[in-house]
N, C-alpha and C positions, 0 to 999 in steps of 0.2 A: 748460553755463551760460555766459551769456554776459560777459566781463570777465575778469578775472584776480584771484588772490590778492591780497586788499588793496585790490581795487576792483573791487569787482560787488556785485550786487542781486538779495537771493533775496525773490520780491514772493510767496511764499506759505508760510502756516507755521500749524499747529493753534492756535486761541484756546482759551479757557476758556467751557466755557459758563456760560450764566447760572446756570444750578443749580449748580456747581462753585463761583461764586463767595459765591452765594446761601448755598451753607452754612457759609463761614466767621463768617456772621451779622453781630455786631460787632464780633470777637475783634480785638484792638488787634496792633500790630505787633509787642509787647512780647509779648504773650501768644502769637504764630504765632512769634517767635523763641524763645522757653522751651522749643517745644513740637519743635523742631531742632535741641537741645543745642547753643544759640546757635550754631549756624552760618548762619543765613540773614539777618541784620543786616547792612547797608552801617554802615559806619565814622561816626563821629561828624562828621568831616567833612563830612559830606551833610547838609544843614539848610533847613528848610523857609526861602523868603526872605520870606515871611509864618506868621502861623498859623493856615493852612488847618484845614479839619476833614478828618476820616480819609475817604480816599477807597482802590478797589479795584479790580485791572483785571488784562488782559492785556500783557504786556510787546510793547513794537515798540523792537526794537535797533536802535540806530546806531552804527555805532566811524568817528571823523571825522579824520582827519589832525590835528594840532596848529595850530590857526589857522585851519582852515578846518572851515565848515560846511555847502557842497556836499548830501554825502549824508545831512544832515539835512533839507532840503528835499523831499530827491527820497523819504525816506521818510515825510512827511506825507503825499505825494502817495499813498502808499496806506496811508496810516490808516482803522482803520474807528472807528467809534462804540463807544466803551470801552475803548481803547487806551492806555495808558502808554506814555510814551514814556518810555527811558531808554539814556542817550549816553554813549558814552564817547569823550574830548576828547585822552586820551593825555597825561593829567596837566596841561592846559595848564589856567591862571589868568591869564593875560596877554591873554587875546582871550574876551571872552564868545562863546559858541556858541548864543544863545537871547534873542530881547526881546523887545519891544512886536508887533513885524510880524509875526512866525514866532505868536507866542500867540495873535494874534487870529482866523491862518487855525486856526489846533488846535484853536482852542474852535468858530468854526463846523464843523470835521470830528467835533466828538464825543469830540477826546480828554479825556480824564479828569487829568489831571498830567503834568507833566516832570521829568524827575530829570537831570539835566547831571554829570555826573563831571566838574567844570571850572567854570568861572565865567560868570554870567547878566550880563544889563543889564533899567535899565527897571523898577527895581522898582516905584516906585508907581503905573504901568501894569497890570503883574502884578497886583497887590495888587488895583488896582480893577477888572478884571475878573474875579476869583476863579478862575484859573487856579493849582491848588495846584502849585507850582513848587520843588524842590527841588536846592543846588549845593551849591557848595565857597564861593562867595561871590558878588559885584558886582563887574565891571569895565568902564568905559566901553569900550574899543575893541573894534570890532567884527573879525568872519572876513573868511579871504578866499572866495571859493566856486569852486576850482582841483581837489578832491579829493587825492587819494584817501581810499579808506574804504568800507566797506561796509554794507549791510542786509540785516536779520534774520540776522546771524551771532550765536554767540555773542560774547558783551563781558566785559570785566571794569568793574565799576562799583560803588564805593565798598566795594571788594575782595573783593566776592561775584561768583560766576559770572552772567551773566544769559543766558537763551535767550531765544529767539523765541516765545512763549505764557505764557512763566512768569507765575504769579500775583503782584502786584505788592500788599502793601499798605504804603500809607502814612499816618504822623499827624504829630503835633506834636514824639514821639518820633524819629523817622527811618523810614528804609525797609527791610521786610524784604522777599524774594524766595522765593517757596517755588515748586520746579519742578514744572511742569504735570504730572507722571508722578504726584506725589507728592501733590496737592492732594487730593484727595480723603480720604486719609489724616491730612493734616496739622489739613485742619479737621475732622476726628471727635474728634481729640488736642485741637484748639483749642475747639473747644465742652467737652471734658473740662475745661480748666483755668480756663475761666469759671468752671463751676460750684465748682473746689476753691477759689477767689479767692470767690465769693461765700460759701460755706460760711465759710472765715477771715473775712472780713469783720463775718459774723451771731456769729462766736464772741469776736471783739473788742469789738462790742457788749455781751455778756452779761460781758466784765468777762475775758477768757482775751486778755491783752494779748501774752503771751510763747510759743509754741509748746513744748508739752511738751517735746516731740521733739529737741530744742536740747540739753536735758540729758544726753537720752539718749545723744545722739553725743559730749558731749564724755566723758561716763563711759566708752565705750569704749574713745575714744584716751587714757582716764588723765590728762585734763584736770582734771577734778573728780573727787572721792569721792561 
């Protein structure tokens, strides 16, 4: 491969197919994080810079030197149609990595979201083009575009691992990441807990405000008699 450690460009990696993504259905982020014994949630820091609606995809990695966004360019440049893009900025909040210019080529390539581990600019650009766009916050200054950094490596972003394909879903809650290996699995579990959520839901209704089940465990640990 051509580059070196910490700057090079792997331009091919397994997506998600449509059916893979197809059968997560609806299932919210909250609900594919439940279904991971909460491990696949990016950190509260990561927040939508609008309130996009839930969107889903395949993961296209970027990890970019601190201040500069270089090799986030060079990985739009092989975006396909359905792609999340998600960056990691190397903690940096001092220099947005993502605006108005970079969103408007991603929305004509088809991508689906950005998720910046780092800080954007350009919000009400953002906002009016309905590019669901996900940071750590807004900061007027921009990158340099000097590198280093790499694509389609693994990243670490918003303190979940992220790969190259991983299935990406996002909403108004945050982002969770569920790995491509695992997707398939994860939405049979995810359609499972729809149904135990709608089930609680029809039972709240009929007037079962509290779950039996509550009592039960604290009888065990000698909470209650």
């Amino acid at each position: 491969m051509p580059g070196k450690p910490g700057f090079r460009v792997r331009a091919a990696w397994p997506r998600p197919a449509p059916a893979v993504l197809k059968a997560f259905d609806a299932a919210s982020s909250a609900q594919v994080a439940d279904c991971m014994s909460r491990l696949g949630a990016m950190d509260s820091g990561i927040r939508p810079i609008w309130p996009s609606a839930r969107v889903i995809g395949g993961a296209l990695t970027v990890w970019c030197h601190s201040g500069d966004n270089l090799m986030l360019h060079k990985a739009l440049s092989l975006a396909q149609a359905g792609d999340i893009v998600a960056m990691n900025t190397q903690g940096n909040t001092n220099n947005a990595g993502f605006g108005e210019l970079l969103a408007t080529s991603a929305l004509k390539l088809g991508v689906r979201a950005v998720i910046v581990d780092g800080a954007v600019r350009d919000a009400d650009a953002l906002h009016a083009m309905h590019l669901p766009v996900y940071a750590r916050g807004l900061c007027p200054n921009g990158c340099n575009k000097d590198g280093g950094g790499e694509v389609g490596a693994i990243i670490a972003c918003g303190g979940v691992a992220v790969r190259p394909g991983d299935v990406i879903i996002a909403d108004r809650d945050g982002v969770t990441v569920v790995p491509l290996d695992d997707a398939l699995d994860v939405a049979a579990m995810a359609q499972a807990q729809m149904e135990r959520e709608k089930k609680r839901l029809s039972e709240i209704e009929k007037g079962v405000l509290v779950r039996p089940e509550i009592d039960e465990a604290l009888r065990k640990l000698r909470v209650i008699e």
